[in-house]
C-alpha positions in Angstrom: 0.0 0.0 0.0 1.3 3.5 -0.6 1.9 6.4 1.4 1.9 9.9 1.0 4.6 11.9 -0.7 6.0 14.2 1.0 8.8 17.3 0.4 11.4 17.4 3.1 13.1 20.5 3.1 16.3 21.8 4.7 16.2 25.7 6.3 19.6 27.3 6.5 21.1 27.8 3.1 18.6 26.3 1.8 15.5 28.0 2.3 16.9 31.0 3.9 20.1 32.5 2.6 23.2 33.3 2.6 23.8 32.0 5.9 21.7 29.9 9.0 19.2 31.6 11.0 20.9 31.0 14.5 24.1 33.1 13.0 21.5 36.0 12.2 20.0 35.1 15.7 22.8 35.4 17.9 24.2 38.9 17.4 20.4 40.1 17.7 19.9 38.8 20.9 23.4 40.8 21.9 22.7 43.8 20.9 19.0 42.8 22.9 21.2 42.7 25.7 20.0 38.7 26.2 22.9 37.7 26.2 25.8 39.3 27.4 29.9 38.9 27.8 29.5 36.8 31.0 27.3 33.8 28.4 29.5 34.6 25.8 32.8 33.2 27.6 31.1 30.5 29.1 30.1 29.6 25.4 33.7 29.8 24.6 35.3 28.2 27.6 33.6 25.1 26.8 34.6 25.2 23.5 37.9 25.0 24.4 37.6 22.6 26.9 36.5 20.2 24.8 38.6 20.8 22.3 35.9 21.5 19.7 36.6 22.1 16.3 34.3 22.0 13.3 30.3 23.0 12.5 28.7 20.2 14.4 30.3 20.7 17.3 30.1 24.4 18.0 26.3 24.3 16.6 25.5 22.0 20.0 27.6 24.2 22.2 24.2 26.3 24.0 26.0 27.4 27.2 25.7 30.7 26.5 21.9 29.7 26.5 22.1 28.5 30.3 19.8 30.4 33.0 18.1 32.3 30.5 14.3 32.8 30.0 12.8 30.7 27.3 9.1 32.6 26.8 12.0 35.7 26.2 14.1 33.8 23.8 10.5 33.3 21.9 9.6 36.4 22.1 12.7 37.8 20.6 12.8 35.0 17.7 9.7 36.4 16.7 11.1 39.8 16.6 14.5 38.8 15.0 12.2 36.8 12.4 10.0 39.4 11.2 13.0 42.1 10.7 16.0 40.0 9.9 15.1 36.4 8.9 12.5 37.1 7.1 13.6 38.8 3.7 16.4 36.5 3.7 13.6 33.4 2.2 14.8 32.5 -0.7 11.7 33.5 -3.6 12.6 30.5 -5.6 12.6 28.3 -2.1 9.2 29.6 -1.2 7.8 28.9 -4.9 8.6 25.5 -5.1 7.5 24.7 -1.4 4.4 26.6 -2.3 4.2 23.9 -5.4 4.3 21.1 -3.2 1.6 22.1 -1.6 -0.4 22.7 -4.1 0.2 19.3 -5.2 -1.2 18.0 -1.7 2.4 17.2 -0.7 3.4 16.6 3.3 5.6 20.0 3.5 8.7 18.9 6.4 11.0 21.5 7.5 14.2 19.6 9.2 16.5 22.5 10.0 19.3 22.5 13.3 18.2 26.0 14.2 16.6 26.4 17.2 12.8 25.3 17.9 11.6 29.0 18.4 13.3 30.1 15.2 11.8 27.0 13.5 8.3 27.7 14.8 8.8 31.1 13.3 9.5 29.8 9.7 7.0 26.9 9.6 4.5 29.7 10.4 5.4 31.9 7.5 5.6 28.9 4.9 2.8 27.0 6.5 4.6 23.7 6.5 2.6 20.7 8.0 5.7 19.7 10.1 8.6 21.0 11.6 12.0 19.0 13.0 14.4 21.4 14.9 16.7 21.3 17.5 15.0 22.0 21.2 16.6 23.5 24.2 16.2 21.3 27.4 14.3 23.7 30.3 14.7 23.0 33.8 13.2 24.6 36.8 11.9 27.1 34.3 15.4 28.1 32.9 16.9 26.9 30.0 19.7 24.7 31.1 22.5 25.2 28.1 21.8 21.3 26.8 19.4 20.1 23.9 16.6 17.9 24.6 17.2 15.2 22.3 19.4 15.0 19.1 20.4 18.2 16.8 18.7 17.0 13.4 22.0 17.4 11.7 23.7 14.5 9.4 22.6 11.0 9.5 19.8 12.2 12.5 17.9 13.6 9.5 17.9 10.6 7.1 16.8 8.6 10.9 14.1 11.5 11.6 12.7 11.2 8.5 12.6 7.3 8.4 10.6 7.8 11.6 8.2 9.9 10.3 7.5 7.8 6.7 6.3 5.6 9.8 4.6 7.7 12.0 3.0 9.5 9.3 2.5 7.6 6.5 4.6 8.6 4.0 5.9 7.2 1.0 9.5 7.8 0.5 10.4 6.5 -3.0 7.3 8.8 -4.0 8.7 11.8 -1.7 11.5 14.9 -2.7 14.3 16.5 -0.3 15.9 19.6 -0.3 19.7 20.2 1.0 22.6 22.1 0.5 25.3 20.4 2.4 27.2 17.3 2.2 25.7 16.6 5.6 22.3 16.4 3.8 23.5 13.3 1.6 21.9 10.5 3.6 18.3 12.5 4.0 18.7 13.1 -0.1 19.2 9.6 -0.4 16.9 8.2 1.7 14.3 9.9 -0.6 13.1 9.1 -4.4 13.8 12.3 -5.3 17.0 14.2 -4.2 17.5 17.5 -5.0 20.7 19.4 -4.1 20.1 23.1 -3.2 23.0 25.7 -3.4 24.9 23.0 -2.6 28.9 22.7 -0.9 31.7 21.3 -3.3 31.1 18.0 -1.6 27.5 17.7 -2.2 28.1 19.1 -5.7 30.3 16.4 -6.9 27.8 13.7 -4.8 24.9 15.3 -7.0 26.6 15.6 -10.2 27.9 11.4 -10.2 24.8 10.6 -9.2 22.6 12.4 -11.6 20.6 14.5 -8.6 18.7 17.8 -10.3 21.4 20.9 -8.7 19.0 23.8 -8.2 19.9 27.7 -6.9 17.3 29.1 -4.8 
């Protein structure tokens, strides 16, 4: 029996460009004054004591996140959103999400931004379903740690296995979007891959593997 298609999309260089939403995100909440030097170096200090190097692991560094109030950091995603995030949606992006739509499609953001930045976007597109990365909360302050995985890499192609199961939805029928070589195994997990503004990496991947390259 089939499912549903549906049209997975990545957010950050994908759908909204040049750059991801969190690195629009966290100078506006400096100049807010939500965060300040104090949650800056303990952002960094961990980063060094870890000895982080490399996208994925400064994207899951959050301590300069830690003790803050999360209905503010909402409130000020909302604001950042509307007057920096945005006019940075790709036209192109928002057409062919608009198609799939039209064509009764299951629209999926999967992004690594944060949930209230997430929230923001599948509001504006009107996408049925959203994947992001959420902030644990305890005693009513964030804590500085996800809750959960950071839908980045192979967690994608997983999250979206999950979901063809959860919600019905026929794969080999169904169309990604991604711009980074990190995106490979959610494009391929799919019947149709389709590699957005992609990296060198994801380029070459596209290019031997016959996968449409599109420029949003």
């Amino acid at each position: 029996m089939s499912g549903q298609p549906a049209a997975i999309f990545d957010v950050d260089r994908t759908l909204v460009v040049p750059s991801s939403m969190e690195k629009v995100f966290v100078p506006f909440l400096i100049r807010r004054g939500y965060l300040r030097a104090p949650d800056l170096a303990r952002y960094v200090l961990l980063y060094l004591a870890r000895g982080l190097g490399g996208d994925v692991s400064a994207a899951q560094n959050k301590a300069h996140l830690q003790g803050k109030d999360p209905g503010e950091l909402e409130r000020l995603a909302a604001e950042c959103f509307q007057s920096k995030i945005l006019p940075r949606i790709s036209a192109e992006g928002r057409r062919c999400l608009n198609d799939h739509r039209r064509q009764g499609h299951l629209v999926v953001l999967l992004t690594g931004s944060l949930e209230p930045l997430a929230a923001q976007i599948q509001r504006e597109l009107g996408a049925d379903l959203v994947l992001s990365t959420r902030l644990e909360v305890k005693n009513g302050a964030l804590s500085g740690q996800l809750e959960g995985l950071r839908p980045y890499g192979p967690e994608k192609a997983r999250l979206v296995r999950q979901l063809a199961l959860t919600h019905g939805i026929d794969l080999a029928c169904s169309h990604a979007y991604g711009d980074h070589h990190s995106d490979y195994e959610l494009l391929h997990a799919v019947g149709h891959p389709h590699a957005v503004n992609p990296d060198h990496l994801l380029r070459r991947k596209a290019l031997a593997r016959g996968w449409p390259i599109l420029q949003f």
